[in-house]
N, CA, C and O atoms as a Tripos MOL2 file, in Angstrom:
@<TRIPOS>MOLECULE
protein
  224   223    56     0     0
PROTEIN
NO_CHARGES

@<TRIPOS>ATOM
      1 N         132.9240  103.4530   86.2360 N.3       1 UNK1
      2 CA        132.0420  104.4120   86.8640 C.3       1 UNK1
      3 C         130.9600  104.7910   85.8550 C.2       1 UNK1
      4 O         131.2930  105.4680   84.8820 O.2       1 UNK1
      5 N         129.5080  104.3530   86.0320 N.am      2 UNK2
      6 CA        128.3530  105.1190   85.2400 C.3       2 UNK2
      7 C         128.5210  106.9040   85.5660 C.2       2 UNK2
      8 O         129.1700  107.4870   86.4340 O.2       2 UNK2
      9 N         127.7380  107.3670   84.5880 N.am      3 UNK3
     10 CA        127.1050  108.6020   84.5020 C.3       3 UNK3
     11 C         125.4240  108.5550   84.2760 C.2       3 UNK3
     12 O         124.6610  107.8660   83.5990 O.2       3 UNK3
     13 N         125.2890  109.6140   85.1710 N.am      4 UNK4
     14 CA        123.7480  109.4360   85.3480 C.3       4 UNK4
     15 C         123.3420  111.0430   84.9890 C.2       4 UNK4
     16 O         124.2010  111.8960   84.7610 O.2       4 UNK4
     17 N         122.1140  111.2670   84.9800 N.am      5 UNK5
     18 CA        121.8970  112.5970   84.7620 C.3       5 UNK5
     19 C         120.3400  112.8140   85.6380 C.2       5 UNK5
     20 O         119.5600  111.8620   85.6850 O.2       5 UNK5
     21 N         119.9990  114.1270   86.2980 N.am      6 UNK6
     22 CA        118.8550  114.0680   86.4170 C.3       6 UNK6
     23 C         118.2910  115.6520   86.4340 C.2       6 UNK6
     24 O         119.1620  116.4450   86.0760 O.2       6 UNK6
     25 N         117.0750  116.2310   86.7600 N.am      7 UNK7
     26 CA        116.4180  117.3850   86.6740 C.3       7 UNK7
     27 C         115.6170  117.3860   87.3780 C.2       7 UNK7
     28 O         114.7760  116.4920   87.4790 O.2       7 UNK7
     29 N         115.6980  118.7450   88.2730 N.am      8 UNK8
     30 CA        114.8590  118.9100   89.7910 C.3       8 UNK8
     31 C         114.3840  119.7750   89.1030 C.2       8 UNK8
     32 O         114.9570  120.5520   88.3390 O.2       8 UNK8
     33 N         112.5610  119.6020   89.5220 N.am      9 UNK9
     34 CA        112.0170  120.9140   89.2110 C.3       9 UNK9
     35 C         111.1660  121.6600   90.1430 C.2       9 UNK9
     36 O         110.0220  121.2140   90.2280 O.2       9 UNK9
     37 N         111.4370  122.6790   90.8580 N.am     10 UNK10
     38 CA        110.6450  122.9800   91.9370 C.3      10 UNK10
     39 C         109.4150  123.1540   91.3780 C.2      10 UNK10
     40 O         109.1070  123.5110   90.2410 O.2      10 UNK10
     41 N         108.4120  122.7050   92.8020 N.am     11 UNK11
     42 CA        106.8290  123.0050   92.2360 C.3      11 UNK11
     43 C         106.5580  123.8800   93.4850 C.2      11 UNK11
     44 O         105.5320  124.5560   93.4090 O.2      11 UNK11
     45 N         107.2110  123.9810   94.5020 N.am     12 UNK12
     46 CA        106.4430  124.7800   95.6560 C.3      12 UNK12
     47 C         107.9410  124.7520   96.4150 C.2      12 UNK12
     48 O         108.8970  124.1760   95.8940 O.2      12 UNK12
     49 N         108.0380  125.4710   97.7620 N.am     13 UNK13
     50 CA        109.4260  125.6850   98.8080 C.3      13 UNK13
     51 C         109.9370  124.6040   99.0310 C.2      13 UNK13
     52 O         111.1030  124.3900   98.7000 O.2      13 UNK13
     53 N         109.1440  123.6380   99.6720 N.am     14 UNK14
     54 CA        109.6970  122.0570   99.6570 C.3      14 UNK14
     55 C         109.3640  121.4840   98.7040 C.2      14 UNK14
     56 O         110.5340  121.2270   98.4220 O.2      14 UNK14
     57 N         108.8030  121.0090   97.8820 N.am     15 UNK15
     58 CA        107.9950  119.9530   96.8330 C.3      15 UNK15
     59 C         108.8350  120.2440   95.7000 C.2      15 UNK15
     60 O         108.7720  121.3600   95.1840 O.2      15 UNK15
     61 N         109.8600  119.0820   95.1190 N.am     16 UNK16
     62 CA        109.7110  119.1450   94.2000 C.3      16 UNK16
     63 C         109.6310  117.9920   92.8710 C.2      16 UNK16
     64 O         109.1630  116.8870   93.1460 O.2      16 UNK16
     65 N         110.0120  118.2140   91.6800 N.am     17 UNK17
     66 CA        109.6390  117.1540   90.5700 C.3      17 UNK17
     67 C         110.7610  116.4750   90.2440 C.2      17 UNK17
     68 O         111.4620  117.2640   89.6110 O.2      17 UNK17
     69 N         111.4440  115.1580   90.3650 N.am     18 UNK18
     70 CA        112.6120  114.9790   90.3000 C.3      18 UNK18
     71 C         112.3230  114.1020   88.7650 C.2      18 UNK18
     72 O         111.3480  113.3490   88.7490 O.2      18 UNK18
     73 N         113.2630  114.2330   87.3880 N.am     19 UNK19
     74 CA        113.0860  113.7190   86.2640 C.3      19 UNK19
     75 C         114.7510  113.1140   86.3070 C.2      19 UNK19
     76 O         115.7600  113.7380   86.6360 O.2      19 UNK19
     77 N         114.6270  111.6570   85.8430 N.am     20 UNK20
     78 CA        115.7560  110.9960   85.4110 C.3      20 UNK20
     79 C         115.7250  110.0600   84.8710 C.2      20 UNK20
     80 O         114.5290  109.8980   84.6330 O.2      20 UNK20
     81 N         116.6100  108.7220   84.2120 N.am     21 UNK21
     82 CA        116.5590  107.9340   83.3470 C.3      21 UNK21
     83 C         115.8360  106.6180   83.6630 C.2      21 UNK21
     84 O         115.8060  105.5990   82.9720 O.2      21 UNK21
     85 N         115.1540  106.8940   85.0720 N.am     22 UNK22
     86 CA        114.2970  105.6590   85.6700 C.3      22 UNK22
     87 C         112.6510  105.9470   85.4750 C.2      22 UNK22
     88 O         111.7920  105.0730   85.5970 O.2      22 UNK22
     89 N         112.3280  107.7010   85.0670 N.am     23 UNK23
     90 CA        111.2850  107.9570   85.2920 C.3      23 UNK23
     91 C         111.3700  109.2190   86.0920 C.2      23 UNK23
     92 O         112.3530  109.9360   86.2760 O.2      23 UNK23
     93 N         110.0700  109.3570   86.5570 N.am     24 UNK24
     94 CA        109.5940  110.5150   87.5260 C.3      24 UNK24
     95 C         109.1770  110.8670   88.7360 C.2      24 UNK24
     96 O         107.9650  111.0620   88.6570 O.2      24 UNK24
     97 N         109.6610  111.0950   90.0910 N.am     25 UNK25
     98 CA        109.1620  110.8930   91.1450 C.3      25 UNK25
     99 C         108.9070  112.6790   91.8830 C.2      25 UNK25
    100 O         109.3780  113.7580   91.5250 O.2      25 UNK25
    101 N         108.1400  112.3830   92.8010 N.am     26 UNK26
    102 CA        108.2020  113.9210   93.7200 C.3      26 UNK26
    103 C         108.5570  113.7680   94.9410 C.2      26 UNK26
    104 O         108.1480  112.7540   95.5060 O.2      26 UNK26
    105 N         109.3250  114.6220   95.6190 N.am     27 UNK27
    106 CA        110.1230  114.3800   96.7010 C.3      27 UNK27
    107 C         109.9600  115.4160   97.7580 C.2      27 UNK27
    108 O         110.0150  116.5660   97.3240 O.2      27 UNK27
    109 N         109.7630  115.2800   99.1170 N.am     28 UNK28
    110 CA        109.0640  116.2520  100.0500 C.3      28 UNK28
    111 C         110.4490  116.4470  100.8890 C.2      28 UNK28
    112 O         111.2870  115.5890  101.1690 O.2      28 UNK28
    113 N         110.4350  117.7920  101.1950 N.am     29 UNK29
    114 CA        111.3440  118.0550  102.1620 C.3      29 UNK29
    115 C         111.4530  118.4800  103.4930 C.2      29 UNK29
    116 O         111.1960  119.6680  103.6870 O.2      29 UNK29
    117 N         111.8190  117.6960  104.5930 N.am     30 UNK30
    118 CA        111.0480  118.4210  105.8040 C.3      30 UNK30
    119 C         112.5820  118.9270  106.4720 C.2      30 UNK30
    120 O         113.3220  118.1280  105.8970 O.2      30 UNK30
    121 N         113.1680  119.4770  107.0340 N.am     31 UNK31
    122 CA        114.2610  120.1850  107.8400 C.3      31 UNK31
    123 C         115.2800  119.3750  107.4180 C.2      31 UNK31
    124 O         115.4580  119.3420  106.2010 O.2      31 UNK31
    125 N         115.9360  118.7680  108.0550 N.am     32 UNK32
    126 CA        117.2560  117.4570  106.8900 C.3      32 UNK32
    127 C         116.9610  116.2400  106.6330 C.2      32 UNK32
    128 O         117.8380  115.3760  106.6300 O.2      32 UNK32
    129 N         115.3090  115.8870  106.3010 N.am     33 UNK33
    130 CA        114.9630  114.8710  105.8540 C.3      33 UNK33
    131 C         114.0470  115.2520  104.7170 C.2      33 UNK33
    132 O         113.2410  116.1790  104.6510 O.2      33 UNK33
    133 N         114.3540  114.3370  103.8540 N.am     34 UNK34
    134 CA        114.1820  114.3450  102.5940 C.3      34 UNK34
    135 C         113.1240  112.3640  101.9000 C.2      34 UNK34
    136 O         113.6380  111.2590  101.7280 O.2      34 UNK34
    137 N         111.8920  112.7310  101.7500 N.am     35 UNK35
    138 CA        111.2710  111.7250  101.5320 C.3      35 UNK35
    139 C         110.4810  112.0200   99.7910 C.2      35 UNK35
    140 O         109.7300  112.8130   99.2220 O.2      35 UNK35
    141 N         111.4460  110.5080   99.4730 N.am     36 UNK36
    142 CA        110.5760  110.8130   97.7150 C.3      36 UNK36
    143 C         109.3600  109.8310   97.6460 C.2      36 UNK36
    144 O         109.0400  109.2240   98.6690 O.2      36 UNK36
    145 N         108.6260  109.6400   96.4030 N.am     37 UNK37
    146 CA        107.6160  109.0170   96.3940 C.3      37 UNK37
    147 C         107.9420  107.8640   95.8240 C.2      37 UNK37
    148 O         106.9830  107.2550   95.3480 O.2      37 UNK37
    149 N         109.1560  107.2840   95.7000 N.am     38 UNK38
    150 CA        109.6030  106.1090   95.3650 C.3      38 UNK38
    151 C         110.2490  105.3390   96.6400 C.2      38 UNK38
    152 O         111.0220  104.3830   96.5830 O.2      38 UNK38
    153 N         109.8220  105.8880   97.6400 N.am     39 UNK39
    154 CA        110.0770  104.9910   98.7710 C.3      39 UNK39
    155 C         111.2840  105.4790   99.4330 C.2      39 UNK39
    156 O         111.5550  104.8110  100.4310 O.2      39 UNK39
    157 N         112.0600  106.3950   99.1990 N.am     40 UNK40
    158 CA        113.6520  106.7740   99.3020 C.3      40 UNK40
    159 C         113.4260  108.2050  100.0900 C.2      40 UNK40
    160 O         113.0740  109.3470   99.7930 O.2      40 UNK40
    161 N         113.8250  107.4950  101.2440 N.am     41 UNK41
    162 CA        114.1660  109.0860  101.8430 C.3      41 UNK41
    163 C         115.7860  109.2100  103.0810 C.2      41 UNK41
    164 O         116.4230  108.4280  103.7870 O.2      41 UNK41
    165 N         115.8250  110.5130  102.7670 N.am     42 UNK42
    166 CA        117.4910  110.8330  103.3970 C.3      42 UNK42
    167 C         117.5850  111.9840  104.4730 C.2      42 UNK42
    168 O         116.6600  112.6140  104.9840 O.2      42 UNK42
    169 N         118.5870  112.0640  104.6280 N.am     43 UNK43
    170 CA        118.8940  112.4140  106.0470 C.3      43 UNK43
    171 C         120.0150  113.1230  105.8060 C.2      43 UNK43
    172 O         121.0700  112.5180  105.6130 O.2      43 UNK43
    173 N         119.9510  114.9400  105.7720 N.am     44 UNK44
    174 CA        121.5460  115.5830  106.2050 C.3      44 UNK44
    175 C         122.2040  115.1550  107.2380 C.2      44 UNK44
    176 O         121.4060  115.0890  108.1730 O.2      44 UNK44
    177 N         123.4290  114.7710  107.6180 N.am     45 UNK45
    178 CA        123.7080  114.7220  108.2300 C.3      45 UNK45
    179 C         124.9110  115.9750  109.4060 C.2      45 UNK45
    180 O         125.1110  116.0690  110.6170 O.2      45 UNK45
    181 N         125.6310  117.0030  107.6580 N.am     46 UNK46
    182 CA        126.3070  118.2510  108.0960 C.3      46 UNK46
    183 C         126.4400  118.6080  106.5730 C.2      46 UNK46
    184 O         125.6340  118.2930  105.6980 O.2      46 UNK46
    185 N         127.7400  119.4060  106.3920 N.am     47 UNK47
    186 CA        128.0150  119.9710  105.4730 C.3      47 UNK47
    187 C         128.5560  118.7910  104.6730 C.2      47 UNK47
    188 O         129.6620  118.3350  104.9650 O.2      47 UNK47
    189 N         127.5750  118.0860  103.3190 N.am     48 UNK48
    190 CA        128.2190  117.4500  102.2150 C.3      48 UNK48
    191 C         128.3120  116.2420  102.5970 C.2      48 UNK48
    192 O         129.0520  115.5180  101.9320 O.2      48 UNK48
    193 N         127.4340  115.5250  104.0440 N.am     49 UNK49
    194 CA        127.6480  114.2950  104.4970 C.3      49 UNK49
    195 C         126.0460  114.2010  104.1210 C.2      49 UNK49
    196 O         125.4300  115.2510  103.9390 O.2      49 UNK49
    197 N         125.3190  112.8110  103.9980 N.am     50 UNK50
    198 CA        124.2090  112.7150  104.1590 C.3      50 UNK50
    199 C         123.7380  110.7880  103.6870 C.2      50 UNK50
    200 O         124.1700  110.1100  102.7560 O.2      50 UNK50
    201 N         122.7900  110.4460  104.7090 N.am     51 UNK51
    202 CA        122.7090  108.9360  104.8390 C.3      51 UNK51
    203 C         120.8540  108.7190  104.0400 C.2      51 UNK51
    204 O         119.7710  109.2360  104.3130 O.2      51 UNK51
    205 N         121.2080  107.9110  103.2180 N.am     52 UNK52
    206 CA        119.9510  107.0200  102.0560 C.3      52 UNK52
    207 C         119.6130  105.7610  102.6380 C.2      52 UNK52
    208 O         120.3280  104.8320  103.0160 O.2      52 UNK52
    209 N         117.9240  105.9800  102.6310 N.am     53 UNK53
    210 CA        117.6680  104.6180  102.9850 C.3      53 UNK53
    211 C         116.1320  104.1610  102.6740 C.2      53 UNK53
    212 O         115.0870  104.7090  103.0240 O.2      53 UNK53
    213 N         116.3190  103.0710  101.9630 N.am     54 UNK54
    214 CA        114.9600  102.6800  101.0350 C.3      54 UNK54
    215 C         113.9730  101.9660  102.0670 C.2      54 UNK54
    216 O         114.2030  100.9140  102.6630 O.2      54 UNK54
    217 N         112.5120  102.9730  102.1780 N.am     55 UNK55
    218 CA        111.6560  102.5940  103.1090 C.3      55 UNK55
    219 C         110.9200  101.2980  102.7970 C.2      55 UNK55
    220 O         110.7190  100.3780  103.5900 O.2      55 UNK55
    221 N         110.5290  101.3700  101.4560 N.am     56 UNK56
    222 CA        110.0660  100.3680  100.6630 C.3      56 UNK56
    223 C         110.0370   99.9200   99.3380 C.2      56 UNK56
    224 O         109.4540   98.8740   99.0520 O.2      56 UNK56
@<TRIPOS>BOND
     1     1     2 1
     2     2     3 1
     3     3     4 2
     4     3     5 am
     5     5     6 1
     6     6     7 1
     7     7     8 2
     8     7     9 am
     9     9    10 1
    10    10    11 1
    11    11    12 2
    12    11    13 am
    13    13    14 1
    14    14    15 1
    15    15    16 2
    16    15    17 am
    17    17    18 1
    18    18    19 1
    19    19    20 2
    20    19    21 am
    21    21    22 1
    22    22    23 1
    23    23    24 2
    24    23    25 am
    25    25    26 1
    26    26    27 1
    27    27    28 2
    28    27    29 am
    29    29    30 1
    30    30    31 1
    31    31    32 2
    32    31    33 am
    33    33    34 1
    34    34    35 1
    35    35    36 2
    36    35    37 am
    37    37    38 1
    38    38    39 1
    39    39    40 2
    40    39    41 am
    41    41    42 1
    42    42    43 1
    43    43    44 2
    44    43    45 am
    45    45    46 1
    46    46    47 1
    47    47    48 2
    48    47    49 am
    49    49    50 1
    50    50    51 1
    51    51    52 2
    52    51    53 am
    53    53    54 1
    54    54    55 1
    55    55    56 2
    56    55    57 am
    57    57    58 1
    58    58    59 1
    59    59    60 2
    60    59    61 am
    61    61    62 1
    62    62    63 1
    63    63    64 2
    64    63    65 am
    65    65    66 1
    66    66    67 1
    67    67    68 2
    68    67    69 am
    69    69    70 1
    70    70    71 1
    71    71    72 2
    72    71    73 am
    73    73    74 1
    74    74    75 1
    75    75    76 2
    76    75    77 am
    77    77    78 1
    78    78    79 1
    79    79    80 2
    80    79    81 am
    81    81    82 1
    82    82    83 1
    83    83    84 2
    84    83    85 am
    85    85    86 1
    86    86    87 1
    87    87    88 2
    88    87    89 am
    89    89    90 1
    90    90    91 1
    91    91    92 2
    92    91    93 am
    93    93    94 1
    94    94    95 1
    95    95    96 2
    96    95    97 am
    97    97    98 1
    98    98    99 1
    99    99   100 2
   100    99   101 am
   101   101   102 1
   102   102   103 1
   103   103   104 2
   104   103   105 am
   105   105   106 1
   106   106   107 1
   107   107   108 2
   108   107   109 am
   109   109   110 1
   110   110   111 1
   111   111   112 2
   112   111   113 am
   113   113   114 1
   114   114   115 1
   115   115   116 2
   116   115   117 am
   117   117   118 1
   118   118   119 1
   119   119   120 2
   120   119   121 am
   121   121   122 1
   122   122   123 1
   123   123   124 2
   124   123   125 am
   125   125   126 1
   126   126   127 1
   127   127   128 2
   128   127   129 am
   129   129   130 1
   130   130   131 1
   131   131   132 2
   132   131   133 am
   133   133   134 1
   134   134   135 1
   135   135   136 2
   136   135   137 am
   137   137   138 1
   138   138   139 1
   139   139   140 2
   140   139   141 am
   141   141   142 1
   142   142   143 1
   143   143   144 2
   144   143   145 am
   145   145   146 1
   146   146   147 1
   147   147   148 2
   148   147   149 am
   149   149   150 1
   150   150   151 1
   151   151   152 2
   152   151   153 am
   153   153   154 1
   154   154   155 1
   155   155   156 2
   156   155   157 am
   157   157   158 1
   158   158   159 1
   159   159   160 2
   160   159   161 am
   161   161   162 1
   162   162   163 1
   163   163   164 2
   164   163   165 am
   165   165   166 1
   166   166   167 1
   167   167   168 2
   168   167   169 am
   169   169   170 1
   170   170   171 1
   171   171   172 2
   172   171   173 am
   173   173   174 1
   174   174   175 1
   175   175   176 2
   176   175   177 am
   177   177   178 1
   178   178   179 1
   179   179   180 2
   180   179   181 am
   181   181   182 1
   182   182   183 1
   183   183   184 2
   184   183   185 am
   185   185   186 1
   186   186   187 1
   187   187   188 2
   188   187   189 am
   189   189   190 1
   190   190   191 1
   191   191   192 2
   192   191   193 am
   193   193   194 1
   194   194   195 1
   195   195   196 2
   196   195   197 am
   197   197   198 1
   198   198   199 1
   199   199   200 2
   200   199   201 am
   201   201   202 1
   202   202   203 1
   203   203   204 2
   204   203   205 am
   205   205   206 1
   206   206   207 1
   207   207   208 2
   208   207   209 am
   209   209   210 1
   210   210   211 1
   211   211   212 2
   212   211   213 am
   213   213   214 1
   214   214   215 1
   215   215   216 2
   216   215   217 am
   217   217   218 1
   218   218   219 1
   219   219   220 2
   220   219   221 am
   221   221   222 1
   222   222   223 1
   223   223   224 2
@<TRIPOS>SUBSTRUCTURE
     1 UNK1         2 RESIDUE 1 A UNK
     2 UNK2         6 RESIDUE 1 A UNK
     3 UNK3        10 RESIDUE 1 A UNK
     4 UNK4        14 RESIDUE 1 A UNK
     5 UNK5        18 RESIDUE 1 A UNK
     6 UNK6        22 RESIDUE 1 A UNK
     7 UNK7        26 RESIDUE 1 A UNK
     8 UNK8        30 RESIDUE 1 A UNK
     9 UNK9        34 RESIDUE 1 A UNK
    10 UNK10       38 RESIDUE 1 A UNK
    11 UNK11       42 RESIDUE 1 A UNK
    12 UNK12       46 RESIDUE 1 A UNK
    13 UNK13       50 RESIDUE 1 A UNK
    14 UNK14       54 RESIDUE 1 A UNK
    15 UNK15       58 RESIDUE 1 A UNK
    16 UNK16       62 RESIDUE 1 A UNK
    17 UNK17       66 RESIDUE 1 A UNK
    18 UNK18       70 RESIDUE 1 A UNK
    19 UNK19       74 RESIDUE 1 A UNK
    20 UNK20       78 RESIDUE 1 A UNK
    21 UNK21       82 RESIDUE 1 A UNK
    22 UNK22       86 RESIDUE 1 A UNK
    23 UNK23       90 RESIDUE 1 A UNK
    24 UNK24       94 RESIDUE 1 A UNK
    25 UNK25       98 RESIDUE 1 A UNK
    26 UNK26      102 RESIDUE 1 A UNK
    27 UNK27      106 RESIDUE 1 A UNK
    28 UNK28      110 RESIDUE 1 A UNK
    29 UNK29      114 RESIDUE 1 A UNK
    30 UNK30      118 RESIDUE 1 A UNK
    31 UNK31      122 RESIDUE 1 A UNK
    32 UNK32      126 RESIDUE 1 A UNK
    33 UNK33      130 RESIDUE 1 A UNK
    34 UNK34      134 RESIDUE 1 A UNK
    35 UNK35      138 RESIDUE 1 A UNK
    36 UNK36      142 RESIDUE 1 A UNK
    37 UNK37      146 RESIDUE 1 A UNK
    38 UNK38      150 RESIDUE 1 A UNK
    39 UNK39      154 RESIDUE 1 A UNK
    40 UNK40      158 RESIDUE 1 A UNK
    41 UNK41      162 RESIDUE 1 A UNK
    42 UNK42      166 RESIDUE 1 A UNK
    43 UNK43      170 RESIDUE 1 A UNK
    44 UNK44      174 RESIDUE 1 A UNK
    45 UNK45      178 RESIDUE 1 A UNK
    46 UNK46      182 RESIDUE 1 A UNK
    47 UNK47      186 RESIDUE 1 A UNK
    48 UNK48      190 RESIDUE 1 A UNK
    49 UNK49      194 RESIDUE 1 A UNK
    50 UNK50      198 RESIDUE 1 A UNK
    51 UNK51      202 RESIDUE 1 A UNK
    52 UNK52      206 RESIDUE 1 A UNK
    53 UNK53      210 RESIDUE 1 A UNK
    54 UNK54      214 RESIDUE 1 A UNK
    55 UNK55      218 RESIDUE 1 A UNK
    56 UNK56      222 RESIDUE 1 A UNK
């Protein structure tokens, strides 16, 4: 099993700065969807469930 590490940094209510060992992306949040600027956006699905899926 890896260990990974990362750091959210809010910039605004939805928007924020996500920092980790790949680099830096910003990630928008709209009601239980979740779209970053690396192509990756997700989907709540309930409490602690939630589905990833790479747009591009």
């Amino acid at each position: 099993m890896g260990l990974f590490g990362r750091k959210k940094i809010r910039l605004g209510k939805s928007t924020s700065l996500n920092i980790g060992k790949r680099g830096i992306s910003v990630s928008q949040k709209g009601g239980p969807f979740t779209i970053s600027s690396r192509g990756n956006a997700s989907m709540r699905l309930g409490k602690g469930l939630s589905k990833r899926k790479k747009l591009w």
